[in-house]
C-alpha positions in Angstrom: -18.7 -6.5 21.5 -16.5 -3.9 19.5 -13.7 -4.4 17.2 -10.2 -3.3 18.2 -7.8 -2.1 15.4 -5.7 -5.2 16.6 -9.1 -7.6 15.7 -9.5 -5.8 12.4 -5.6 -6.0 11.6 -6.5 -9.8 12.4 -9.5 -10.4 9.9 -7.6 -8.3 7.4 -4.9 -11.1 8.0 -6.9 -14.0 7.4 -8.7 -12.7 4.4 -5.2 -12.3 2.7 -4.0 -15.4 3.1 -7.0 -17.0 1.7 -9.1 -17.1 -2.0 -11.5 -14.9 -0.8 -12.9 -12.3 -3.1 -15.7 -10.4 -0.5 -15.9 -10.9 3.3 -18.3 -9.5 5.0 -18.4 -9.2 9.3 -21.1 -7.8 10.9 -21.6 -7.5 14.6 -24.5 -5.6 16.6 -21.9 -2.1 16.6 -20.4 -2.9 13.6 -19.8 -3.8 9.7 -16.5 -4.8 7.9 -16.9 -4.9 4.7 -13.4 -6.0 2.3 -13.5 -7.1 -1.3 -10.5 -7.8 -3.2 -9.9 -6.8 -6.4 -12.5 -3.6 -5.9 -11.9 -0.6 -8.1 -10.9 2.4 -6.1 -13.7 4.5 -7.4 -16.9 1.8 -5.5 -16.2 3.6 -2.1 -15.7 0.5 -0.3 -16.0 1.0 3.9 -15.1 -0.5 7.1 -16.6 0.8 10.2 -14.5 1.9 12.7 -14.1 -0.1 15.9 -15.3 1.9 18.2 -18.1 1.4 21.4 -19.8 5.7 20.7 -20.8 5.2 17.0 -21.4 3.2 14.1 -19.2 5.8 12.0 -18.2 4.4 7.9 -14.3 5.4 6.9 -13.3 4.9 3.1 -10.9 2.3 2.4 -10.8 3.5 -1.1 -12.4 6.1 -2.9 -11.9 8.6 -5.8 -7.7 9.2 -5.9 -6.9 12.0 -3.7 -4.3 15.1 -5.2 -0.9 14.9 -5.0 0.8 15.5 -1.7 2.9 18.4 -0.9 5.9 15.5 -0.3 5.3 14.4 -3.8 8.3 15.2 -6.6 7.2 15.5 -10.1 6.8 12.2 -11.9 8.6 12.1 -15.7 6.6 9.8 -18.0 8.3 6.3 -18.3 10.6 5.8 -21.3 9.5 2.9 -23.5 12.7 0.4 -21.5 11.4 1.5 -18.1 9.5 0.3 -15.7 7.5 2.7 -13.0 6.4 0.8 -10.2 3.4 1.3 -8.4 1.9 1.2 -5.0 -0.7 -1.0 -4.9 -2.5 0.3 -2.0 -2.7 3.4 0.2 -0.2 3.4 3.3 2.9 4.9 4.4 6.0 4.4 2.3 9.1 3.1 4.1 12.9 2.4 2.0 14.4 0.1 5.0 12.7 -2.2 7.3 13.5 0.2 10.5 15.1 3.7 10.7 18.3 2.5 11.8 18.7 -0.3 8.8 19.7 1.1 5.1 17.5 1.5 2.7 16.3 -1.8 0.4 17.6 0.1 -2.7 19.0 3.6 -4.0 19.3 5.3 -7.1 21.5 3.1 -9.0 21.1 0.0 -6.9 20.9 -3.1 -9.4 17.9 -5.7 -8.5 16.9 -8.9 -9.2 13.5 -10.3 -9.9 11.3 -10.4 -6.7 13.9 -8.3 -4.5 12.7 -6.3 -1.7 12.6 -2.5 -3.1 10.3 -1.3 0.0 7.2 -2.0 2.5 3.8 -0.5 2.8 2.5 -0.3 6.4 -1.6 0.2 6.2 -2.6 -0.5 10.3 0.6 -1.9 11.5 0.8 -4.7 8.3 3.7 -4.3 6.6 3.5 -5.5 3.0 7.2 -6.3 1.0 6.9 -4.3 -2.4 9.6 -6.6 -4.9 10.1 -5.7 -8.2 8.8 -7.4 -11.1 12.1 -7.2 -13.3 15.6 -7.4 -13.3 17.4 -4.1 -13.8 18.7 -0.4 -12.5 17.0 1.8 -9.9 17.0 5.1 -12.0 14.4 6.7 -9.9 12.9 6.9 -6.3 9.9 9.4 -6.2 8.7 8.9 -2.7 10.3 10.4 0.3 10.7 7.6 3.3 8.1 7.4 5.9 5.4 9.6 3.9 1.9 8.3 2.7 1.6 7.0 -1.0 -1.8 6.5 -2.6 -2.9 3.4 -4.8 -1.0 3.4 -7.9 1.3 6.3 -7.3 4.8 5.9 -8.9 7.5 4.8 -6.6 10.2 3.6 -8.2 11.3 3.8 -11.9 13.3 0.5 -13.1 14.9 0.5 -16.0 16.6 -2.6 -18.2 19.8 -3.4 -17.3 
């Protein structure tokens, strides 16, 4: 029996909603291996689903260079806060191309407001912020791929 993307999406799922720190899934064609909490650098791998090969793909590994969509990130000033992407997906500002975008430069935000998602294998995962203030700075471009704590937005105090 192999995996589909649609059965891994489904584990992945269940894992996140539970306390869970390491699950392991093993079947004759294939190993899923997920940890929570795993540094990036412990080269943590899931096999890919597929019937021709038993073929290991990094979920994380060593940070990869800067992308070419990347703009320069300026060091937060001591009021500011840079927020981070807490995993490796692609970077979206609105919840579908047609919608606007969850916040601009100068939008004003709350505690726990939606700024933008992070689809990894069709999940979408809400990224809030963490404080009350001013969008002063957006350093992703929509629909491009950001890597595990890789600025996206800078925040500053209101």
């Amino acid at each position: 029996m192999a995996l589909t993307y649609k059965d891994v999406a489904d584990i992945i799922k269940i894992i996140d909603a539970s306390n869970c720190d390491e699950v392991i899934v093993e079947l004759p064609e294939t190993k899923i291996v997920v940890r929570r909490g795993a540094p990036a650098t412990t080269g943590t791998s899931v096999a890919t689903p597929t019937h021709h090969s038993n073929q290991m793909i990094p979920l994380a590994g060593p940070k990869l260079a800067a992308t070419a969509n990347t703009r320069p990130v300026d060091l937060p000033e001591a009021d500011a806060s840079v927020v981070r992407a807490p995993m490796t997906g692609t970077f979206y500002r609105a919840s579908s191309p047609k919608d606007p975008p969850f916040v601009d430069i100068g939008s004003t935000v709350k505690k726990g407001s939606t700024l933008c998602t992070i689809e990894v294998m069709k999940l979408f995962t809400t990224i809030q912020a963490v404080a009350d203030g001013i969008v002063t700075q957006i350093y992703v471009d929509n629909a491009t791929l950001v890597q595990i704590d890789q600025p996206m937005f800078r925040i500053e105090a209101p």
